[in-house]
C-alpha positions, 0 to 999 in steps of 0.5 A: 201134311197127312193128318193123324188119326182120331181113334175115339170111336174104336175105342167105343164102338169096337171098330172105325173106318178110316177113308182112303188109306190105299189109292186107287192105283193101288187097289187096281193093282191089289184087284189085278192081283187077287184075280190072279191068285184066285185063277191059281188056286182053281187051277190047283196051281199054288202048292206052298204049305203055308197057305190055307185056301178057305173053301165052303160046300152048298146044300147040294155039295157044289164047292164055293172058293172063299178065300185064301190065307197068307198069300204074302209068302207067294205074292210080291204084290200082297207083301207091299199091302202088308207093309203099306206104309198108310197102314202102317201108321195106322197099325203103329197108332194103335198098337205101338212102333213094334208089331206082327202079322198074324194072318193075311186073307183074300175073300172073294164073294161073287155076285148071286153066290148064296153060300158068301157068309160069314157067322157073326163071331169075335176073333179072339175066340181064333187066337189060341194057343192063349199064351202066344196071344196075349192082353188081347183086348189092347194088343191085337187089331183086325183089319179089312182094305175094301177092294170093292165098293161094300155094303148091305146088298153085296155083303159088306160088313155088319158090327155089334158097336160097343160089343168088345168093352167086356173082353170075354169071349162069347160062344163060338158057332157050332159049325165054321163060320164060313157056314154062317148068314150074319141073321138074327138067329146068331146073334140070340144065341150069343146073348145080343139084341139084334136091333144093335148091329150095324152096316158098314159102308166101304169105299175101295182103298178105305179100311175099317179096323177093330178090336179081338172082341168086337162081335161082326159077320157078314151076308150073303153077296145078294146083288146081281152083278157087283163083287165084294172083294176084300183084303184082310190082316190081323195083327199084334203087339210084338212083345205080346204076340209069339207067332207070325211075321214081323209087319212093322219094327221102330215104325217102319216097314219091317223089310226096310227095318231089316235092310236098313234102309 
């Protein structure tokens, strides 16, 4: 019997990692088809204006692949991940049995690539217009299925525990966040002590959650040889939210809610 999950620590630190929600057959699949998906947007053969590919430039103009946005229109493959049952009942336990999908994203970070950071920020300072995205703090929840193994070396996820309690939106970085290092330098100009921050470590099919207020970035990929892979949902409370996709309705997949089966 599966057992329930305990959110004490989302709750006072921003965010919690929950271990081996996705399987291994699963994540070999999801792998198979993000290597697919990034083959298509070099070779400018995905054209749907729903999606966003997220592109960042080096010093000397040489373009860098970073992501791309809502492939869940495109891809059978990302649609099951978005209503994954395990998620699901992680989403429902935060959240409620009703809720949306806001936003979907595929981030690769190469091995060696300088230019794979992420700016520390919040992600309630994304969610406007304010009046579609309501009550933020207890309505909304970002998360992020490790495709990779993830930590310092190859750009796993740094977190500000603690940081989401006062729900207010702190500065923003000047520049897209896709330009950014995850340094101490962006934390002192958002007020924060830098002593605080925090290092995940991820496992492949593990996921880690958190709050719209929650302050967290990421490095550089810096190893030699290793890809750090990830897959990331941000998603909402339906009655609290006027966009996007419906994920999960009465607890179940939305797609299953719909056919009634």
């Amino acid at each position: 019997m599966e057992r329930a999950v305990d959110f004490a620590e989302l709750e006072r630190d921003g965010y919690q990692i929950v271990r081996s929600v996705v399987s291994p057959p699963e994540i070999a699949d999801i792998l198979r088809e993000t290597d697919r998906l990034k083959f298509l947007v070099l070779a400018s053969a995905l054209d749907d204006r729903r999606l966003r590919m997220l592109w960042s430039k080096s010093d000397a103009g040489e373009a860098t692949l970073r992501g791309l946005q809502n492939a869940h229109h495109v891809s059978p493959a990302i649609e099951e991940l978005r209503l994954h049952r395990g998620i699901g009942r992680i989403l429902c336990g935060v959240l409620g049995s009703d809720i949306k999908t806001v936003l979907t994203s595929i981030f690769w970070k190469s091995p060696g690539e300088g230019e794979t950071g992420i700016a520390y920020h919040q992600d309630a300072a994304f969610r406007q217009p304010a009046l579609n995205f309501r009550n933020l703090a207890h309505s909304f929840l970002q998360l992020t299925v490790a495709l990779d193994p993830q930590d310092n070396e190859n750009g796993g996820l740094r977190f500000v525990p603690g940081s989401h309690r006062q729900a207010r939106i702190l500065p923003r970085p000047p520049q897209s966040v896709l330009t950014g290092q995850a340094t101490e330098r962006e934390l002192s100009a958002m007020g924060i002590a830098s002593g605080s921050v925090h290092t995940v470590r991820l496992e492949p099919g593990d996921i880690v959650i958190w709050n719209a207020f929650t302050v967290h970035g990421s490095p550089p990929n810096r190893s030699k040889d290793r890809d750090r892979r990830s897959f990331t949902m941000a998603s909402m409370r339906s009655r609290d939210c006027d966009t996007g996709t419906d994920a999960y309705i009465a607890g179940e997949p939305a797609i299953q809610a719909h056919d009634g089966t």
